[in-house]
ChimeraX commands (.cxc) that place a marker at each C-alpha (Angstrom):
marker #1 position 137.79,36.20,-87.03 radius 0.5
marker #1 position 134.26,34.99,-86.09 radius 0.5
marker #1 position 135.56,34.99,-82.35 radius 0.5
marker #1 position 136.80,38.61,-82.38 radius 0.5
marker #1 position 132.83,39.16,-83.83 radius 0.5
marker #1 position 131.60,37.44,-81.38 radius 0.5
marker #1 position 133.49,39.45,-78.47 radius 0.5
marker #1 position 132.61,42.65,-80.20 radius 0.5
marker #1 position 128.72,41.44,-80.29 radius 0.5
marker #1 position 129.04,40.47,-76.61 radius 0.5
marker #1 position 130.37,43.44,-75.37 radius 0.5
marker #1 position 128.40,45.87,-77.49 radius 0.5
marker #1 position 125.01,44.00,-76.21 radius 0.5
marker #1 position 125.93,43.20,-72.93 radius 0.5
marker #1 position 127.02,47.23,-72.67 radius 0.5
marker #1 position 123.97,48.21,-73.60 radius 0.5
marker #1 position 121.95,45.87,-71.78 radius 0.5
marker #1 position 123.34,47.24,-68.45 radius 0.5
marker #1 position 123.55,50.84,-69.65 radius 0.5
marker #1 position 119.47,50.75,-70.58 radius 0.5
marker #1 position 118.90,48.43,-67.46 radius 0.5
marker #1 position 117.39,45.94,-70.36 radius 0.5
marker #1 position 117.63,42.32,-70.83 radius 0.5
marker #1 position 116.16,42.22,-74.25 radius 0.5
marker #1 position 119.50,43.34,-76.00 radius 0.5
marker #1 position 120.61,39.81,-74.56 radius 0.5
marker #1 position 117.83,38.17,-75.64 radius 0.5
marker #1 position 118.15,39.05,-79.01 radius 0.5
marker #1 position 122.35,38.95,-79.49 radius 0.5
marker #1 position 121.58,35.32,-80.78 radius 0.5
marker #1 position 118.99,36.35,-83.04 radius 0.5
marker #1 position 121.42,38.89,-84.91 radius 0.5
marker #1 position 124.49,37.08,-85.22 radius 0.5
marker #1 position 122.84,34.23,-86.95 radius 0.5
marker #1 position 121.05,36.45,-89.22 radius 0.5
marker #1 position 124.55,38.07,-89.90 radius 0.5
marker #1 position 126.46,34.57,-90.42 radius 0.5
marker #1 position 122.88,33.54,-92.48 radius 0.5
marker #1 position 123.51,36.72,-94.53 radius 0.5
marker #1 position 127.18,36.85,-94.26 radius 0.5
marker #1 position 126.84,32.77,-96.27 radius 0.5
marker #1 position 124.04,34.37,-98.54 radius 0.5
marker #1 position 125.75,37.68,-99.96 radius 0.5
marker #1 position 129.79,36.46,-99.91 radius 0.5
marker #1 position 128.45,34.37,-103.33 radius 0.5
marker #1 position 128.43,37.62,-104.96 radius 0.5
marker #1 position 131.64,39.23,-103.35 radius 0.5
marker #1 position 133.07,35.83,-104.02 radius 0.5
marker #1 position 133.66,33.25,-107.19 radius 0.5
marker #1 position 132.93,30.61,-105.02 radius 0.5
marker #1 position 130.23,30.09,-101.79 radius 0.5
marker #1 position 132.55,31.36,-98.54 radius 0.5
marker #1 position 132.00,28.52,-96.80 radius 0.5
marker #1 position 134.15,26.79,-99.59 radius 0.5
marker #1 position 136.86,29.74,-98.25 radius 0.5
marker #1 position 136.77,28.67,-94.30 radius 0.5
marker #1 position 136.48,25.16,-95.14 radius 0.5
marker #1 position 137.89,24.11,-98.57 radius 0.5
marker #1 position 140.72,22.74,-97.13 radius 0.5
marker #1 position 139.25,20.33,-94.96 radius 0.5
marker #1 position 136.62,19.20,-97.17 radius 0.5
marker #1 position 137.46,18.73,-100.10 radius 0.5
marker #1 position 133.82,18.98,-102.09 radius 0.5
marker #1 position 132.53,19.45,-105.74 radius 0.5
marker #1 position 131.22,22.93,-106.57 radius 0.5
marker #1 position 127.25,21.61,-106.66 radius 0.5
marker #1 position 128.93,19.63,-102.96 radius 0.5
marker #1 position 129.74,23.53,-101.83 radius 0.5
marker #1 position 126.64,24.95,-103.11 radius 0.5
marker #1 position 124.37,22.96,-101.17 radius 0.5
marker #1 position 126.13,23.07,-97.89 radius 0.5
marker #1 position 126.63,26.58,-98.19 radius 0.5
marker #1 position 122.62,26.72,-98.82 radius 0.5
marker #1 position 121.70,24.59,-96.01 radius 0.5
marker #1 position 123.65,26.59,-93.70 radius 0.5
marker #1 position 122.26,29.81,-94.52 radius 0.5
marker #1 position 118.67,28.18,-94.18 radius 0.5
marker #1 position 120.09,26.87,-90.33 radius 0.5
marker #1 position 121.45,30.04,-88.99 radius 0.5
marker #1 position 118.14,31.91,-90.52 radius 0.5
marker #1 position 115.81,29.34,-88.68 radius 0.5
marker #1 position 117.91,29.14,-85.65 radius 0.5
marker #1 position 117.53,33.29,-85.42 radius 0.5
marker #1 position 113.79,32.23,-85.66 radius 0.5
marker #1 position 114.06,29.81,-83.02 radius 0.5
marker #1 position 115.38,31.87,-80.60 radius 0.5
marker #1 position 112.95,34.92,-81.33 radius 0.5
marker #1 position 109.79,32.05,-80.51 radius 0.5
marker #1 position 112.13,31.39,-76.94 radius 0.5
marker #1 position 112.55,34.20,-75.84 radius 0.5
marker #1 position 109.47,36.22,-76.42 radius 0.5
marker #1 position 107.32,33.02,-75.33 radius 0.5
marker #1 position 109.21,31.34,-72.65 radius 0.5
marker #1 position 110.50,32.83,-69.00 radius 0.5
marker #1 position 114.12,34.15,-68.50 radius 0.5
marker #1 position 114.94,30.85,-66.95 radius 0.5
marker #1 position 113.85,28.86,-69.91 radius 0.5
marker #1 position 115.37,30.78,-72.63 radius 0.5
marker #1 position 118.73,30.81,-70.69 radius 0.5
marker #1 position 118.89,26.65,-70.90 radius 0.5
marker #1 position 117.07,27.07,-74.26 radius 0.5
marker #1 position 120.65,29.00,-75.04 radius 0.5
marker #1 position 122.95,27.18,-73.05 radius 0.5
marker #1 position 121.74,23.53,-73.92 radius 0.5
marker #1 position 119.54,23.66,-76.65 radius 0.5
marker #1 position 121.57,25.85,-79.38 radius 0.5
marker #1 position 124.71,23.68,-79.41 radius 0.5
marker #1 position 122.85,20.00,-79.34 radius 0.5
marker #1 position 120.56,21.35,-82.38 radius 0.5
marker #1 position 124.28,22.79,-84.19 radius 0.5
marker #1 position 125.70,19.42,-83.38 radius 0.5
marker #1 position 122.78,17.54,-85.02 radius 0.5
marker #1 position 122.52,19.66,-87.77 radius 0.5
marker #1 position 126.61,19.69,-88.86 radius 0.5
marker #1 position 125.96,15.50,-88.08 radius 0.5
marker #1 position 123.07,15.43,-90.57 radius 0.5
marker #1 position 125.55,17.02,-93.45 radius 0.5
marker #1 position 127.35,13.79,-93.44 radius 0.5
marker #1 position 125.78,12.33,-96.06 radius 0.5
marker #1 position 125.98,15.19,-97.95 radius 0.5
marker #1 position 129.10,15.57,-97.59 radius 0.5
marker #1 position 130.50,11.94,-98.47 radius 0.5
marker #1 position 128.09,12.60,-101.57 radius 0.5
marker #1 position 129.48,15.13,-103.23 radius 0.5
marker #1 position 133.91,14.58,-101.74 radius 0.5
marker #1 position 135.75,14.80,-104.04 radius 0.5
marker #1 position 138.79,12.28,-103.67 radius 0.5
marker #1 position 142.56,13.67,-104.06 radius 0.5
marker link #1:1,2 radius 0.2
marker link #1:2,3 radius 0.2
marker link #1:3,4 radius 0.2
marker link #1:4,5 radius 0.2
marker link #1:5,6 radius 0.2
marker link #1:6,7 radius 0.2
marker link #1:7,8 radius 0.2
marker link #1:8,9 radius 0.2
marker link #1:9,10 radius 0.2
marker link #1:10,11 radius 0.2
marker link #1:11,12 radius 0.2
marker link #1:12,13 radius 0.2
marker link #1:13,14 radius 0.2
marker link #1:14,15 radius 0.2
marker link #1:15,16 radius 0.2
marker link #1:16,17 radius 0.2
marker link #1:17,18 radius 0.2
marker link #1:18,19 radius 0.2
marker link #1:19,20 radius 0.2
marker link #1:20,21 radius 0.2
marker link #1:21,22 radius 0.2
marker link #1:22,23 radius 0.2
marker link #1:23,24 radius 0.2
marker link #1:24,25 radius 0.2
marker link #1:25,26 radius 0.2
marker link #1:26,27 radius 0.2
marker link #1:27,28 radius 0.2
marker link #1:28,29 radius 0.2
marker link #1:29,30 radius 0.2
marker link #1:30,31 radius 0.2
marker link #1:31,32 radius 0.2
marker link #1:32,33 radius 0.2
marker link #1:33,34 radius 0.2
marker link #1:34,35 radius 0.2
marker link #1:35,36 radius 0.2
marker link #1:36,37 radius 0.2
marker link #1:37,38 radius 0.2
marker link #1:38,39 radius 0.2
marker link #1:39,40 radius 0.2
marker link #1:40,41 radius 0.2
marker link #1:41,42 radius 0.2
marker link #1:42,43 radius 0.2
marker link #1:43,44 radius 0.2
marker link #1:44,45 radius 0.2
marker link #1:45,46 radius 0.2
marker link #1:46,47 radius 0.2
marker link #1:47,48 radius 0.2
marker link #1:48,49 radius 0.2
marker link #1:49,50 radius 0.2
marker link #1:50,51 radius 0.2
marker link #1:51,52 radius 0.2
marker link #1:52,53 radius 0.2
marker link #1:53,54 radius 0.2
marker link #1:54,55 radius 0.2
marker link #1:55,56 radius 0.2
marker link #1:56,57 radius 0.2
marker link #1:57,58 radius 0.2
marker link #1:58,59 radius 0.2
marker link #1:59,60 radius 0.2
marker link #1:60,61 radius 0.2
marker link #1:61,62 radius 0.2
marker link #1:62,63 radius 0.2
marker link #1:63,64 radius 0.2
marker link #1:64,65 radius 0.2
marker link #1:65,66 radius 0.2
marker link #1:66,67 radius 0.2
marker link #1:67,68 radius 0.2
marker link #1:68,69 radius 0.2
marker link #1:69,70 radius 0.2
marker link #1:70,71 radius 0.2
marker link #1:71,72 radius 0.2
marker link #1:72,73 radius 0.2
marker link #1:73,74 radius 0.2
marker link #1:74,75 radius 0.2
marker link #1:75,76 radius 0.2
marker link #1:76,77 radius 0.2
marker link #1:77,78 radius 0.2
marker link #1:78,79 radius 0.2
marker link #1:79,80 radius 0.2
marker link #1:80,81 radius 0.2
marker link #1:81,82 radius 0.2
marker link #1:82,83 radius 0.2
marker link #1:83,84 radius 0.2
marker link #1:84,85 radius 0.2
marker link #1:85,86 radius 0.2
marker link #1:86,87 radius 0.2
marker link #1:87,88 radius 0.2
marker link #1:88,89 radius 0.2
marker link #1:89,90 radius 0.2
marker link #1:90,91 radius 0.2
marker link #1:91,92 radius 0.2
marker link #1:92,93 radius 0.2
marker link #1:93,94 radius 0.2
marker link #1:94,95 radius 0.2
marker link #1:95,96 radius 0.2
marker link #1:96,97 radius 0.2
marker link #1:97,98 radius 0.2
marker link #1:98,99 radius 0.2
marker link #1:99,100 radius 0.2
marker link #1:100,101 radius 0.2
marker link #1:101,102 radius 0.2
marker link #1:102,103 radius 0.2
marker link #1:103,104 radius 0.2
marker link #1:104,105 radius 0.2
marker link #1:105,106 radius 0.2
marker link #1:106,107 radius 0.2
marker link #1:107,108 radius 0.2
marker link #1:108,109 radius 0.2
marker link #1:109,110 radius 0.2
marker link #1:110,111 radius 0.2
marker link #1:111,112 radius 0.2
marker link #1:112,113 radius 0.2
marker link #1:113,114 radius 0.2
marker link #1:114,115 radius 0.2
marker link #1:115,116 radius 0.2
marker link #1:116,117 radius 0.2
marker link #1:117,118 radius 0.2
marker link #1:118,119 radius 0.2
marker link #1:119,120 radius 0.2
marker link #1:120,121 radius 0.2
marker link #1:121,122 radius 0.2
marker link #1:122,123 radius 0.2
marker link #1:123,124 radius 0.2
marker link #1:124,125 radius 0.2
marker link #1:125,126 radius 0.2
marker link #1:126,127 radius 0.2
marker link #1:127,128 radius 0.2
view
């Protein structure tokens, strides 16, 4: 599912960044799917009885509820600041910048984030 979003995203702002001759609706494609996955992790709580990440990933971690709570918390707070993040790049920093910004900075920082979970995680397993 999230890669079919993803395509959808891509095509809808790479159409319009050639169709208004403007690079900004690149620029900001990163911005807006984090704040939808941020929001997407906030509001599916309330569409839910349980945090959504426990949906996508319940069965291969098996966590306590507060375990699921947390993680599901942290994650909304990383794709909110990430969105941040790349607002400061891009509106601060040249074309060239922002482009390794995107292409080597975003998936390091997601890396080190997910790795700095691991405690949490063996915290709150839950063993079967």
């Amino acid at each position: 599912m999230v890669p079919l979003i993803g395509g959808i995203l891509i095509t809808l702002f790479g159409g319009l960044t050639i169709y208004f001759n403007n690079p900004i609706f690149i620029y900001m494609k990163p911005t807006i799917i984090n704040i939808l996955f941020g929001l997407s992790l906030f509001f599916g709580k309330y569409f839910t009885k349980e945090p959504l990440l426990k949906l996508i990933l319940g069965k291969s971690l098996p966590l306590n509820d507060e375990g699921w709570n947390i993680l599901n918390f942290r994650w909304i707070w990383f794709f909110f600041a990430l969105a941040i993040l790349n607002e400061l790049v891009w509106r601060t920093q040249t074309e060239e910048f922002w482009v390794n910004f995107k292409v080597w900075g975003m998936l390091p920082i997601t890396f080190i984030f997910t790795a700095f979970q691991i405690p949490l995680i063996k915290k709150y397993s839950q063993n079967e």
